[in-house]
N, C-alpha and C positions, 0 to 999 in steps of 0.2 A: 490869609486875612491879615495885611499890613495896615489898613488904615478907612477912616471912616468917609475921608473925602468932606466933601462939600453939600454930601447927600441930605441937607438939614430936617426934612419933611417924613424921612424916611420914618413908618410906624409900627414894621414888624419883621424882624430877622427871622427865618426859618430855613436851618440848615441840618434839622435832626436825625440822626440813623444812619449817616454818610459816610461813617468811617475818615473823616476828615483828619488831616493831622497839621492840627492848629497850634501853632507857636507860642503865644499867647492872646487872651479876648483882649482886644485893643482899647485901652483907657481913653480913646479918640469918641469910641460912640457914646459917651457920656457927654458931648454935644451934639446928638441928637434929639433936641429938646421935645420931640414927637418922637419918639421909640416908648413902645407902651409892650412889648413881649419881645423877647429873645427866647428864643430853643436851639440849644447847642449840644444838645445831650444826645450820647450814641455817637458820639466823637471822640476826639483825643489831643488832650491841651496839652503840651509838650512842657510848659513852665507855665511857675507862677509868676507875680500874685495874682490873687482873684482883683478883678479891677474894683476900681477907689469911685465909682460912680456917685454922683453928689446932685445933678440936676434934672436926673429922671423924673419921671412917675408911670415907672413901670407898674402894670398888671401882671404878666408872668415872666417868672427867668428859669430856668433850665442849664445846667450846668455838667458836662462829665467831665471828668480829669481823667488821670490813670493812677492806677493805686499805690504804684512804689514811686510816683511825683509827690516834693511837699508844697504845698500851694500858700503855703503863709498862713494868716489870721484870718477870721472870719471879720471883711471888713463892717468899721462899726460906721460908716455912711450910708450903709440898707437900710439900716433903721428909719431913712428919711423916707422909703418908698411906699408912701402913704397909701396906697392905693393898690398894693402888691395883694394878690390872691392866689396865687401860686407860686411854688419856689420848689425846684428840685436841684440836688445836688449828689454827685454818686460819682465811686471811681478818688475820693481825694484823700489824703495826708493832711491833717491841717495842725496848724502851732496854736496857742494860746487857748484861750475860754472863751463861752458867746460871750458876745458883747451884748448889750440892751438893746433890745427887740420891742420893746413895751410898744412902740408906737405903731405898730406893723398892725394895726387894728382889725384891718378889714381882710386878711390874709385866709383863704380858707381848704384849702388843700399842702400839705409838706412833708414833703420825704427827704431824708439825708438817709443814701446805702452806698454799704461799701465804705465809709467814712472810719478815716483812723487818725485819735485825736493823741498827740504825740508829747503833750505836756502831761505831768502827773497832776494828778488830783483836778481833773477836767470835770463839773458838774452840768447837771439839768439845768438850764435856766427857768428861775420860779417865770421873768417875767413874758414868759409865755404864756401863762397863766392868765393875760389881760387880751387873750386871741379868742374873743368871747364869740368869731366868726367861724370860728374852725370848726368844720365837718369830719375833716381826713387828716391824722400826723402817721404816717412809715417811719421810725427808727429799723432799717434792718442789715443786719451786719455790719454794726458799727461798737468799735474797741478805744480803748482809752478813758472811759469814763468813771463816775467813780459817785456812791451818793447815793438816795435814789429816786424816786418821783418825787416833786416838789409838791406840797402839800397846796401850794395855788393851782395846778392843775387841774383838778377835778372842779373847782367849782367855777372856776373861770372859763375852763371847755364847756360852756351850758352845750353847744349845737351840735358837739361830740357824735357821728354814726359809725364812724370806722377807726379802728386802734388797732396800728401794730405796733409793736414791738418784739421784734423776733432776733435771736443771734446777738443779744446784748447783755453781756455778761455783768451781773453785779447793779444792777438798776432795779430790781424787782425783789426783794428779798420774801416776799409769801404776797397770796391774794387779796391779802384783806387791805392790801394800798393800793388796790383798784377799784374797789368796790364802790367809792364815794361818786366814779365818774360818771357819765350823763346815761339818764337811764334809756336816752334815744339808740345809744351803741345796738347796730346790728351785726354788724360784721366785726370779730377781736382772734387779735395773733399773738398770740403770747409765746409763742414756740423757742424754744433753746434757748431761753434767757437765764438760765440757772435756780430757778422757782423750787420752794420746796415746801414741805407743810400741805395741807389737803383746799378742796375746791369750798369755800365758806357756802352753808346754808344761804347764805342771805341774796347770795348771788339770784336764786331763784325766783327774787321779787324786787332785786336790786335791776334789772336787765330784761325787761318783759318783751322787747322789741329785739333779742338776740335770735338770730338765724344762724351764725355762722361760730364757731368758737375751735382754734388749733391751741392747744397746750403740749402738744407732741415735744419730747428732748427736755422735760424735765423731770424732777427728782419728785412726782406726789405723791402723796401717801394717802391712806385712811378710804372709805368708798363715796360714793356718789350723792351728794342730797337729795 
């Protein structure tokens, strides 16, 4: 994948699960002013950076790296993808902090796995907290962070049904900074996040709409409400 051509009209790249081994995503299709999805995930990006796309209005991106690549910053030009509802990224190394996100409004699906953030003192960003669309965030197996749930989250995820956080060590220090989130959660992963302290009563009327619940891989204590 050298270049974007002349393909101007082009509106949906799909090359996912191919084992491709891609050099890097070429900063060219950022003049495809009609590209609204990229899936490139289930491949393998040889180099960074993640591209600096500025004139999109993509709906979904999909991304995989490999995990001992460092792919740069998380660029802070996403932020323009007004329109984004889907974003996966898995397989990367990345430098710096999020950038601001606030605008990413209408986003409602995100998963970052596999993700190892390589600066120290890497936090949550609050302003995902303004992703008042989101149904679905995956954090799972991802290191370098540090902090822990940003206290805008819970009330800003109103539309909140599925929450994992699995395999993230030092973001969750007990239950009860989860409790505030949306009581629509049916599906939650809390697994190997390093949690300690017991399951709070409140959960029982905090989460009326829970089916699904993994706490596996950590340190609880005390019994059952």
């Amino acid at each position: 994948m050298e270049s974007a051509g002349a393909a101007y009209e082009v509106a949906r790249i799909e090359l996912a699960n191919m084992e491709l081994l891609i050099q890097q995503v070429p900063e060219a299709l950022g003049s495809l002013t009609w590209l609204s999805h990229v899936f490139l995930q289930g491949n393998h990006m040889l180099s960074g950076p993640l591209p600096q796309w500025t004139g999109l209005h993509l709906i979904a991106l999909a991304l995989t790296g490999m995990a001992e690549m460092n792919y740069g910053p998380l660029p802070v030009s996403w932020n323009n993808f007004g329109r984004l509802t889907d974003l996966f990224l898995g397989n990367m190394s990345i430098t710096g902090s999020f950038p601001y996100y606030g605008a990413i409004g209408n986003v409602q699906h995100v998963t970052l796995q596999n993700i190892s953030f390589t600066d120290p003192s890497v936090q949550l960003p609050y302003d995902w907290g303004y992703w008042y669309s989101l149904t679905n965030l995956t954090l799972k197996n991802v290191t370098g962070l540090t902090g822990g749930v940003p206290a805008q989250w819970p009330g800003g995820m109103s539309q909140l049904t599925a929450l994992t956080i699995s395999n993230v060590p030092g973001i969750i220090a007990s239950l009860d900074s989860i409790s505030a989130f949306s009581n629509s959660i049916y599906r939650m992963d809390l697994s190997s996040s390093g949690i300690q302290g017991s399951l709070p009563a409140s959960w029982v009327t905090s989460f009326p709409s829970l089916q699904y619940l993994n706490l596996s891989g950590n340190a609880l204590t005390g019994t059952l409400p």
